[in-house]
N, C-alpha and C positions, 0 to 999 in steps of 0.2 A: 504494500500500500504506500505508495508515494505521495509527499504529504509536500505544500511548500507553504509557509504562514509568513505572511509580510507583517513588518510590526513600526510602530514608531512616526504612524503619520501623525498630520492635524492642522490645527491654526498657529499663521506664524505670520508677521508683520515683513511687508518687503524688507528685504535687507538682513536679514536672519536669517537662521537655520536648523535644518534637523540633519538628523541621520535616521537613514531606515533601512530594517532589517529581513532577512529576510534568512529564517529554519528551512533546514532540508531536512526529511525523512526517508525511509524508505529505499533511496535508493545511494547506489557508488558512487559519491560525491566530485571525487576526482573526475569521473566518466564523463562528465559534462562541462560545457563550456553554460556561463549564468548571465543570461541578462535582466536587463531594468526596461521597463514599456512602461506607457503612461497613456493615459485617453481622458480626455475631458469630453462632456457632453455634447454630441451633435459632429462629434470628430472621431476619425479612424485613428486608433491606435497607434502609435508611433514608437518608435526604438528611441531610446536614451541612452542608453551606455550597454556595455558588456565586458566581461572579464572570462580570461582563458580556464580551461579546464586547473592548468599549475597555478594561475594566478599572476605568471610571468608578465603575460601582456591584457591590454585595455584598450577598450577603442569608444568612444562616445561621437555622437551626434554634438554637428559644429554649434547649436545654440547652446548647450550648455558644459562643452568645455573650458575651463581653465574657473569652474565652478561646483561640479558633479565628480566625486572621485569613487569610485566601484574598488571593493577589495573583496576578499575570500578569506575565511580561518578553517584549515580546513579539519583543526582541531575542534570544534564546533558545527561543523556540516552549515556555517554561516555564509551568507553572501550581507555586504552592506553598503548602502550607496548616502556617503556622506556629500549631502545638499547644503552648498553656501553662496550669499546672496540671492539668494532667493527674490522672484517675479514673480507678481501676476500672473502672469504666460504659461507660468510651471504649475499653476494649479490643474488637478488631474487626479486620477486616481491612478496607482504608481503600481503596477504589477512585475516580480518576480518571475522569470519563466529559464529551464533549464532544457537545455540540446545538449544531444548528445555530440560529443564533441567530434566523431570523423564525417560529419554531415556537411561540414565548413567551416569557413574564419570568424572569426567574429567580425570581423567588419563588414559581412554579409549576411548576417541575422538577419531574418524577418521573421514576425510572429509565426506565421506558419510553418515555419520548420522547429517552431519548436514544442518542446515533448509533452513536457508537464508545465502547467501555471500555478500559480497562487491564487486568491482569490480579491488581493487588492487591497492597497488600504489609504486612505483618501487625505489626499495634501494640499491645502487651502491656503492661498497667499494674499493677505489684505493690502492694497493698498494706503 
């Protein structure tokens, strides 16, 4: 039973920050490369970030690099996507989703190749 639980959304004033988390269950941790998706309402789903099966390498989507850092513990079966300066723009609901990792790069993620989701946990940026 593969499990992935996102944790650590909420409300956050522009310019602030959180970190969110995100539990793997279930399945061989290393096996998979992990990405970060986000969708707000009335929009298709979008890629955010992703991190390698080692952890070695990262790849984000250019709106929110040199802001969004994605790491792995893989002593903890954890993915986490530390979120700073935060926008507007970034509000969404932030899903977790894990590929197996000989399916591609991370720089070519798209939702649909990958395996298992989360079920999302919603990040609200007040102006």
């Amino acid at each position: 039973q593969v499990q992935l639980v996102e944790s650590g959304g909420g409300l956050v004033q522009a310019g602030g920050s959180l970190r969110l988390s995100c539990a793997a269950s279930g399945l061989i941790f290393s096996a998979y490369h992990m990405g970060w998706f986000r969708q707000a309402p009335g929009k298709e789903r979008e890629f955010v970030g992703a991190i390698s099966w080692s952890g070695e390498s990262t790849y984000y989507t250019e709106s929110v690099k040199g802001r969004f850092t994605i790491s792995r513990d893989s002593t903890k079966n954890t993915v986490y996507l530390q979120m700073n300066s935060l926008k507007p723009e970034d509000s969404a609901v932030y899903y977790c989703a894990a590929g197996v990792r000989w399916k591609g790069t991370i720089a070519t993620m798209t939702p649909h190749q990958m395996d298992y989701w989360g079920k999302g946990t919603l990040v609200t940026v007040s102006s």
